[in-house]
N, CA and C atoms as a LAMMPS dump frame, in Angstrom:
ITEM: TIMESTEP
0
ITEM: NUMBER OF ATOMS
429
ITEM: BOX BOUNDS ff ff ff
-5.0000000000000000e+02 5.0000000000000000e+02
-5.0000000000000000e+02 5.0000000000000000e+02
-5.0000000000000000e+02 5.0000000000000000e+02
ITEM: ATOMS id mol type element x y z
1 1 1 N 402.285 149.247 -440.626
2 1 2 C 401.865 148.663 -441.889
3 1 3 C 403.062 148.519 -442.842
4 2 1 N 403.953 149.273 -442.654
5 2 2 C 405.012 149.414 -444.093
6 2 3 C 405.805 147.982 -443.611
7 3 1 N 406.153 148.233 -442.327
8 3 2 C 406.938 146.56 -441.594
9 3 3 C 406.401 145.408 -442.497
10 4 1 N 405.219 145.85 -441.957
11 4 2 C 404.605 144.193 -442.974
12 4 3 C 404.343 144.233 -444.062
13 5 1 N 404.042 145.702 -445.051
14 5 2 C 404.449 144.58 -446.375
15 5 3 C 405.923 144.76 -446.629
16 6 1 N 407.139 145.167 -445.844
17 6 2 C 408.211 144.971 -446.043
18 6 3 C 408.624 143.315 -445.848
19 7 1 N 408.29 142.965 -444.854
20 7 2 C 408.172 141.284 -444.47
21 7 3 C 407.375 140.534 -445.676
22 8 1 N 406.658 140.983 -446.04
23 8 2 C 405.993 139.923 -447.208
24 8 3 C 406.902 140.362 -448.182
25 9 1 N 407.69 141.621 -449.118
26 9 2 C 408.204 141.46 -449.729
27 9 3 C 409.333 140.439 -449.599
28 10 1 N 409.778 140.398 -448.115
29 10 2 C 411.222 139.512 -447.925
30 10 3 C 410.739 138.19 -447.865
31 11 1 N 409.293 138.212 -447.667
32 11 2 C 408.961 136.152 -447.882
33 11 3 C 409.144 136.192 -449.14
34 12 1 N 408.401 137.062 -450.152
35 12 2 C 408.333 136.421 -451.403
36 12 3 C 409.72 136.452 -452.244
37 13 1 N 410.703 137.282 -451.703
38 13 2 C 411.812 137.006 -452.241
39 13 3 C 412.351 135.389 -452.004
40 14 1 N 412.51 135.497 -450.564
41 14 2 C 412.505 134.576 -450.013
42 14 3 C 412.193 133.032 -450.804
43 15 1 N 410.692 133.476 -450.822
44 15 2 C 410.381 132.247 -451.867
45 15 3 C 410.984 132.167 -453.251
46 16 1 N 411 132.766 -454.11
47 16 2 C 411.633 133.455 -455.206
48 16 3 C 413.054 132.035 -455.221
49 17 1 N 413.634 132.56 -454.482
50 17 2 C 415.214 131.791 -454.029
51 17 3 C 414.997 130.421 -453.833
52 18 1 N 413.827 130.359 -452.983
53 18 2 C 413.568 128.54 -452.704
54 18 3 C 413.251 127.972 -454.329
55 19 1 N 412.397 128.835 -454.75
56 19 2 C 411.876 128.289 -455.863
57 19 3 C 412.612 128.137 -457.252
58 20 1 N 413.726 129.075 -456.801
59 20 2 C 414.819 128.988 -458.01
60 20 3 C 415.712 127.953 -457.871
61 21 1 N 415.922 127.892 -456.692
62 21 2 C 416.874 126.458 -456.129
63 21 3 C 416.268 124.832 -456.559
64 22 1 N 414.881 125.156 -456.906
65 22 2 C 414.257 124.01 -456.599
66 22 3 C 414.215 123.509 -458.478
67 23 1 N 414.095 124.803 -459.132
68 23 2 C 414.14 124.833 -460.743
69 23 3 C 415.296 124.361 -461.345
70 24 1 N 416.552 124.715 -460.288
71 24 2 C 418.053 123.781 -460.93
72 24 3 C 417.91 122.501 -460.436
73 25 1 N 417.864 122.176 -458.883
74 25 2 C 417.602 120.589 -458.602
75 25 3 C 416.765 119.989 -459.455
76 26 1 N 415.273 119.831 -459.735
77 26 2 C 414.771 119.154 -460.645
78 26 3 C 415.032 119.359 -461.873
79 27 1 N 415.779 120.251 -462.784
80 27 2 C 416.617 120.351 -464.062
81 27 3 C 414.87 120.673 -464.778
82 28 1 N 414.621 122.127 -464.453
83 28 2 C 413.316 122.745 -465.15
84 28 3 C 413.566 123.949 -465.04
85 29 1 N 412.9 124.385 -466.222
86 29 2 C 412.769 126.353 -466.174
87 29 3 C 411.931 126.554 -465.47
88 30 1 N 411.218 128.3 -465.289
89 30 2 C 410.894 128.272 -464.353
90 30 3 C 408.978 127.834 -464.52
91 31 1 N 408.522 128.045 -466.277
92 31 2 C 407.193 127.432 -466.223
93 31 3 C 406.602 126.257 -465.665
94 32 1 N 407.778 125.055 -466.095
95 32 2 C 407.533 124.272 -465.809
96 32 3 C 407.07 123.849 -464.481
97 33 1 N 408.297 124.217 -463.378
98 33 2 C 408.112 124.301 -462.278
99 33 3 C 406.563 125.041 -461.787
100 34 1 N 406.08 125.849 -462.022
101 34 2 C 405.027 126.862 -462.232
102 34 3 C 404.278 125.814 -462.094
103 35 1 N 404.155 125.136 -463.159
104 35 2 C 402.789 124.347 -463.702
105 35 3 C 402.558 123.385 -462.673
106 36 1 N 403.713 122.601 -461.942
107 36 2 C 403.749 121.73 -461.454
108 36 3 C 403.363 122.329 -459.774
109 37 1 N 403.927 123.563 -459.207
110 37 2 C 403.355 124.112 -458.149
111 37 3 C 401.251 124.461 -457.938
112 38 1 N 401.393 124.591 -458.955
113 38 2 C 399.831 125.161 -459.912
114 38 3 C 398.919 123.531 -459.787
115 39 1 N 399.741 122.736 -460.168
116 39 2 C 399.125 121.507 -460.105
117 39 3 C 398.764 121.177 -458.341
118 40 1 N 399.778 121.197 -458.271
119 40 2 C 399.855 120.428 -456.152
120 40 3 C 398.875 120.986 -455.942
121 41 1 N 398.964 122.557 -456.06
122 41 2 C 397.94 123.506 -455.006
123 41 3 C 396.199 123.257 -455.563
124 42 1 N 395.848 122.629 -457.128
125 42 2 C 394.575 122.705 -457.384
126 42 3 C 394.404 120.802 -456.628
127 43 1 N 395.622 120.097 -457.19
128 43 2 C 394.872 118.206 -456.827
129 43 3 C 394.198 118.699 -455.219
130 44 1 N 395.516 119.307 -454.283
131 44 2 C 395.363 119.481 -452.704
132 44 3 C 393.286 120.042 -452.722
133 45 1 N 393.379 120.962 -453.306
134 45 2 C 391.593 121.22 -453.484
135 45 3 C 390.581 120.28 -454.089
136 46 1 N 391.419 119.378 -454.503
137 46 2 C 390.112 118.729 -455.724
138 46 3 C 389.561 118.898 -456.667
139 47 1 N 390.682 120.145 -457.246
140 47 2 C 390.267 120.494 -459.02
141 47 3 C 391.171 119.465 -459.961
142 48 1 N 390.223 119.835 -460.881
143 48 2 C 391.313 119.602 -462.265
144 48 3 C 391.491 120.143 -462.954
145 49 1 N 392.527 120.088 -463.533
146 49 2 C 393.135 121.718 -464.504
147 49 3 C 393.097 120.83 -465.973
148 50 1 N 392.896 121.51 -466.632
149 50 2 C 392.741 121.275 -468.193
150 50 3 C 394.276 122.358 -468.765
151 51 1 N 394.298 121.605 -470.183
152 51 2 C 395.393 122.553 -470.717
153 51 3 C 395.484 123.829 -470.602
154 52 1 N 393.835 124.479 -470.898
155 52 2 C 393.296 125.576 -471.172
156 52 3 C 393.664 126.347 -469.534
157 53 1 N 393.697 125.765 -468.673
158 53 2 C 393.769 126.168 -467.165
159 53 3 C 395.726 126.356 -467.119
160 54 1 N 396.442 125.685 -467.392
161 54 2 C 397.667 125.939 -467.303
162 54 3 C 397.59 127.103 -468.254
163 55 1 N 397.622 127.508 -469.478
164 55 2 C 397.517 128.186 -470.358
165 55 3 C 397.454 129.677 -469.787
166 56 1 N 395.988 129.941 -469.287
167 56 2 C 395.643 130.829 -468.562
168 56 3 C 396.222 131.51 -466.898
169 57 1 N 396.837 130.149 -466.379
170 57 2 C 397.468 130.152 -464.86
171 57 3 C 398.94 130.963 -465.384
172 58 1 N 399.192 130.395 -466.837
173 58 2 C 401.055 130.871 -466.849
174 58 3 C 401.15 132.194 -467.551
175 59 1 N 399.312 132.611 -468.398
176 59 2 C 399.684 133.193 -469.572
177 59 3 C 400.233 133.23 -470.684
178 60 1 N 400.262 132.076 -470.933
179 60 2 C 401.093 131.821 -472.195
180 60 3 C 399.894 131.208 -473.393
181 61 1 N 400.539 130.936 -474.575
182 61 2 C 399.707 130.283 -475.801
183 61 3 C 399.564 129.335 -475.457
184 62 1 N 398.764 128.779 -476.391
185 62 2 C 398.141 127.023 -475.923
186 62 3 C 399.151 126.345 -476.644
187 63 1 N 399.885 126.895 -478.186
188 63 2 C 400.954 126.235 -478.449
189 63 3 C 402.223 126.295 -477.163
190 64 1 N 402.931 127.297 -476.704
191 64 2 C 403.018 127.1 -476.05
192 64 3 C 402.785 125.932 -474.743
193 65 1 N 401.798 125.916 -474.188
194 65 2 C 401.252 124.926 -473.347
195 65 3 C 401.322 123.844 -473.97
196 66 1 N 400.901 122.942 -475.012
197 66 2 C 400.854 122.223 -475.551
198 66 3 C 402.143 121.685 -475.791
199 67 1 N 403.27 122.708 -475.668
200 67 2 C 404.956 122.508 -475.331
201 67 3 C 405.227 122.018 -474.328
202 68 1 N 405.007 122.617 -473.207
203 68 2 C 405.222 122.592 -471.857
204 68 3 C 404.513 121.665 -471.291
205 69 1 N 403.28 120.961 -471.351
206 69 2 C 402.796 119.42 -471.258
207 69 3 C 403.588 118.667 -472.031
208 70 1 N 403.967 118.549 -473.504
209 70 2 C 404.512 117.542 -473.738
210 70 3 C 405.819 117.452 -472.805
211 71 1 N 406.403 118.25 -472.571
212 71 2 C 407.426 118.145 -471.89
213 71 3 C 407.539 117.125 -471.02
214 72 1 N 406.699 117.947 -469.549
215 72 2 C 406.738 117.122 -468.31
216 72 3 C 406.386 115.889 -468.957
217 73 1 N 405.394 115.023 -469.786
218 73 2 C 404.586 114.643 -470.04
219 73 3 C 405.854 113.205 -470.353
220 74 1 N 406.822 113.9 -470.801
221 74 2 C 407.852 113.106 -471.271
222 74 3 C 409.205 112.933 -470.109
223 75 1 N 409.107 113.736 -469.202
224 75 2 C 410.147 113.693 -467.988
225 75 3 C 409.442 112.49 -467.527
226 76 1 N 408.062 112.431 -467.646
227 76 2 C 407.686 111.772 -466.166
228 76 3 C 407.097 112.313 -465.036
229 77 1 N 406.632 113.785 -465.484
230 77 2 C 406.269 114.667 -464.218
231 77 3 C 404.775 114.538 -464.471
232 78 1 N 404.002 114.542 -465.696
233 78 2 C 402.605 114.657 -465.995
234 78 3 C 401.544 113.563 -466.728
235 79 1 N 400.934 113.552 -466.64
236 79 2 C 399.98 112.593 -467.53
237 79 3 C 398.965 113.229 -468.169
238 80 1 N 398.542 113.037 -469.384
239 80 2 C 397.164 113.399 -469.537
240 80 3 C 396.489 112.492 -469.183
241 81 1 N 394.738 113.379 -469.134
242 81 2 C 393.625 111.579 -468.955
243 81 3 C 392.52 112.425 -469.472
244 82 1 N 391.848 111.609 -469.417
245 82 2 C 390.47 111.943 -469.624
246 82 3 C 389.786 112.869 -468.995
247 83 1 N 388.653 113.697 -469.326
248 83 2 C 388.146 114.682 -468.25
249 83 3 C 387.496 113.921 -467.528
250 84 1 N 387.203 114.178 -466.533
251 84 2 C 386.2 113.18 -465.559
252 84 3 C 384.609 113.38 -465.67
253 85 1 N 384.566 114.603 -466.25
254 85 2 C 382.892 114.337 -466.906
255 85 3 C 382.447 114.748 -468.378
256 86 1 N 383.522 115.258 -469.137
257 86 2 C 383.583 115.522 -470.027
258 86 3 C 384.167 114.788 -470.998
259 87 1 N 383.582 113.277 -471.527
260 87 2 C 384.692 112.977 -472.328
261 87 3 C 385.349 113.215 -473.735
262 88 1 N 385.397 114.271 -473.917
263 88 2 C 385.857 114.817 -474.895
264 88 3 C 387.286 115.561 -474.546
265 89 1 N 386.966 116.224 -473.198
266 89 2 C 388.041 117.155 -472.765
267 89 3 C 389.167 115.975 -472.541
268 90 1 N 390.053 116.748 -471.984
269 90 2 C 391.682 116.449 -471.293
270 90 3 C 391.791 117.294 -470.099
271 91 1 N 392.775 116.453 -469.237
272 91 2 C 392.881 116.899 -467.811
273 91 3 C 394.615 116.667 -467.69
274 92 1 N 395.49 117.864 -467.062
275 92 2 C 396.684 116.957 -466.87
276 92 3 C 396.993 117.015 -465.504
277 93 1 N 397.458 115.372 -464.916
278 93 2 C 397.411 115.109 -463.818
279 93 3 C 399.191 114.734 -463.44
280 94 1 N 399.662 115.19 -461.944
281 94 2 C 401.248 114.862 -461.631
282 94 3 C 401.305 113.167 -461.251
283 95 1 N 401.928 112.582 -461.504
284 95 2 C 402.745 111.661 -461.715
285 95 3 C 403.458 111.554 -459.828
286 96 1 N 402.962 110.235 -459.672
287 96 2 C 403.773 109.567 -458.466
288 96 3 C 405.4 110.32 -458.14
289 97 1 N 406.185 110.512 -459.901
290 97 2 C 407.46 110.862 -459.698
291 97 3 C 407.542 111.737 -459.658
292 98 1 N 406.465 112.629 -460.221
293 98 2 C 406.416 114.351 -459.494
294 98 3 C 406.376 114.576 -458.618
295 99 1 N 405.12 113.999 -458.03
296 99 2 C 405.095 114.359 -456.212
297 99 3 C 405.758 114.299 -455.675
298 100 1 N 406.86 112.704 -455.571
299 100 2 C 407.826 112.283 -455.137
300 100 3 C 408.901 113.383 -454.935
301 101 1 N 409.379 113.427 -456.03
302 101 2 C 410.281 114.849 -456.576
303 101 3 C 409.991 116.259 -456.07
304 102 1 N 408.67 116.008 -456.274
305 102 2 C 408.974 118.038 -455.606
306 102 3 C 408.989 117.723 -453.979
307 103 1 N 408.042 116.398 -453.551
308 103 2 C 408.141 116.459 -452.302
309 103 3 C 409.556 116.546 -451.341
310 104 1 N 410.654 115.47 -452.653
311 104 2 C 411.868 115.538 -452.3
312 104 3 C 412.713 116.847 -452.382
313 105 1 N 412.213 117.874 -452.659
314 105 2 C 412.902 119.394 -453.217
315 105 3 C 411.824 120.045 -451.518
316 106 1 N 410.909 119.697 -451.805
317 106 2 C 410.019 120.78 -451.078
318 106 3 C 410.021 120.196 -449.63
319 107 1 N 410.043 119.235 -449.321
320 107 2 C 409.537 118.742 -447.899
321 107 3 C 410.38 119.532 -446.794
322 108 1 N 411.899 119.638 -446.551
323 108 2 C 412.555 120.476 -445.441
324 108 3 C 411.995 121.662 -445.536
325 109 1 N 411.492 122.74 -446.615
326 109 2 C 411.017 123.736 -446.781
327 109 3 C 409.634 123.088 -446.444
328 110 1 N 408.801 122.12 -445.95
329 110 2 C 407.646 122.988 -445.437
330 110 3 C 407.97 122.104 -444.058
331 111 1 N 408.425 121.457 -443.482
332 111 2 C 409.021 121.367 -442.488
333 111 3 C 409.002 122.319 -441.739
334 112 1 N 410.177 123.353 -441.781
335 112 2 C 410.617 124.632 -441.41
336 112 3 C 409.097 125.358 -441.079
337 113 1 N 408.553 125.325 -442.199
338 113 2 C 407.447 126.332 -442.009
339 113 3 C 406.702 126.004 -441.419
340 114 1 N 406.073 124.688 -441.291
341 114 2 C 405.355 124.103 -440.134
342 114 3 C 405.849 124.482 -439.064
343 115 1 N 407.187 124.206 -438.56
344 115 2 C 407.731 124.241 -437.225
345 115 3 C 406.922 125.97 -436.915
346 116 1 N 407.511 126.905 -437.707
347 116 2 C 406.934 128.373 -437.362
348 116 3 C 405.894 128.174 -437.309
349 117 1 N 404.688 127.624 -438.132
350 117 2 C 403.06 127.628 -438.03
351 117 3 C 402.778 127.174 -436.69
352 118 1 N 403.727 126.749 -436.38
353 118 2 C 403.341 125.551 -434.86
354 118 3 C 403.144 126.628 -433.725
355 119 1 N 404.023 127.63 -434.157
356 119 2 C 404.457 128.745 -432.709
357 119 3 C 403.298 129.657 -432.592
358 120 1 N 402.021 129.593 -433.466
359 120 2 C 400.871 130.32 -433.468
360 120 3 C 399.876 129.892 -433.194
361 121 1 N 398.654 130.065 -432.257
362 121 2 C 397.438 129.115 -431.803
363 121 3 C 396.826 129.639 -433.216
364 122 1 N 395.239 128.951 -432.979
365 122 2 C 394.224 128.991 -433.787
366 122 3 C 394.402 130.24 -434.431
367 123 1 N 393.844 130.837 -433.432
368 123 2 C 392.872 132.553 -433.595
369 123 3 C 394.207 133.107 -435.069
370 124 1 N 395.22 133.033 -434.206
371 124 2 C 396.126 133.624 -435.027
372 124 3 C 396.743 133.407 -436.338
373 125 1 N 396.55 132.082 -436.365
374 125 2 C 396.997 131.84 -437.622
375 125 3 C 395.896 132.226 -438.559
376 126 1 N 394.392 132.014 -438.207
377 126 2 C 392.861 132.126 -438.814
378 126 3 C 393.35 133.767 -439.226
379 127 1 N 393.868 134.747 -438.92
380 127 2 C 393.808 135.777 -438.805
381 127 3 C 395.022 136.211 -439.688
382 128 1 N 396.423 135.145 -439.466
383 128 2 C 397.258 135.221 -440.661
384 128 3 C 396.762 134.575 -442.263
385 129 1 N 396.002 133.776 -442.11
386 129 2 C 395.269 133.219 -443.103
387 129 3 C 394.287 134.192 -443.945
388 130 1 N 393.927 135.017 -443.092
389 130 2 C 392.967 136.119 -443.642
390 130 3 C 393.49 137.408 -444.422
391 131 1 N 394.983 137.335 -443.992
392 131 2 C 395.797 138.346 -444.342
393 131 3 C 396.4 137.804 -445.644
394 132 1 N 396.806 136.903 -445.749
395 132 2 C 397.465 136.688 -446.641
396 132 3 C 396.389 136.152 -447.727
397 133 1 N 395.556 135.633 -447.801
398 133 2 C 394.502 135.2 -448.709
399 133 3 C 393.881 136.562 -448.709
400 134 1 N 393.544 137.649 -448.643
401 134 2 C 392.962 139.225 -448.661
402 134 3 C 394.597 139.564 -449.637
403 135 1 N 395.442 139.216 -449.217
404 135 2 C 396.727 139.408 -450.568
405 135 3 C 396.798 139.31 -451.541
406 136 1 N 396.768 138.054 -451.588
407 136 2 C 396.642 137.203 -452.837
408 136 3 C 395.008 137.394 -453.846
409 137 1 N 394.112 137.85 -452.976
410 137 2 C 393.428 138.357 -454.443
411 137 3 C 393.359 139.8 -454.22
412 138 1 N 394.165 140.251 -453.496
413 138 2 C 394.113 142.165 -454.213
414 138 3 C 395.429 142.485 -455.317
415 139 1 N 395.974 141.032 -455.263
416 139 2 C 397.305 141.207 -456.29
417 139 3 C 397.299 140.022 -457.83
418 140 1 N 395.501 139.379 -457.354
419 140 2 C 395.822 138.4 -458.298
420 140 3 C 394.622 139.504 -459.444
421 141 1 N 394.776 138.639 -460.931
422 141 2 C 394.253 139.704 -461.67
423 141 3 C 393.842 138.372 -462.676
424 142 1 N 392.679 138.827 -463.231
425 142 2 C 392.227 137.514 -464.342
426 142 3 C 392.212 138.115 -465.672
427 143 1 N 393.21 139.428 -465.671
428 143 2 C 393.087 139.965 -467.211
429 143 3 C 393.811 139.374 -468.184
């Protein structure tokens, strides 16, 4: 047991490094970047995140947030729109040149990782999937 969470500490460093590398190439701190990882992983599901959802994802103030959208908002990384059933609300959505962009930062990095995902049948990966999602909410916290 200690092996492996020694190995997950060295992925997430691991990641840590990719993700810092990826914060100087696209010329962003590291929220930003945040927001925009935060984004991929909810569109990939079919959510939509509201300000109030970045806010809460980064921990930060809504002034704050309300910073950090205008930002991207002004790179070119974000859009606001409309809520899709709420029209009152706001939704912020990535931008063709975001995707583009992180895809261009991120794609050899999931490359790589595919190639490793490849070296595992079903059962096993279903079973690495279980491990690491059983992780991620014994370490995630909604306080």
């Amino acid at each position: 047991m200690t092996d492996t969470l020694r190995a997950v500490q060295t992925l997430s460093d691991a990641l840590d490094r990719m993700h810092s590398g990826m914060k100087g190439d696209m010329d962003m701190n590291a929220s930003d970047l945040a927001t925009l990882r935060m984004l991929t992983i909810r569109e990939y599901r079919g959510q939509s995140v509201s300000p109030h959802d970045v806010a809460t994802h980064l921990r930060i103030s809504t002034a704050s947030t309300t910073k950090l959208i205008d930002r991207l908002v002004a790179s070119g990384h974000l859009e606001r729109r409309p809520h899709p059933s709420d029209g009152r609300a706001r939704v912020v959505v990535l931008t063709e040149k975001s995707r583009r962009e992180f895809f261009q930062h991120f794609g050899a990095h999931l490359g790589a990782m595919g190639a490793v995902a490849a070296r595992y049948d079903d059962a096993q990966l279903s079973t690495i999937n279980d491990f690491l999602g059983s992780l991620t909410e014994a370490i995630t916290t909604d306080d």
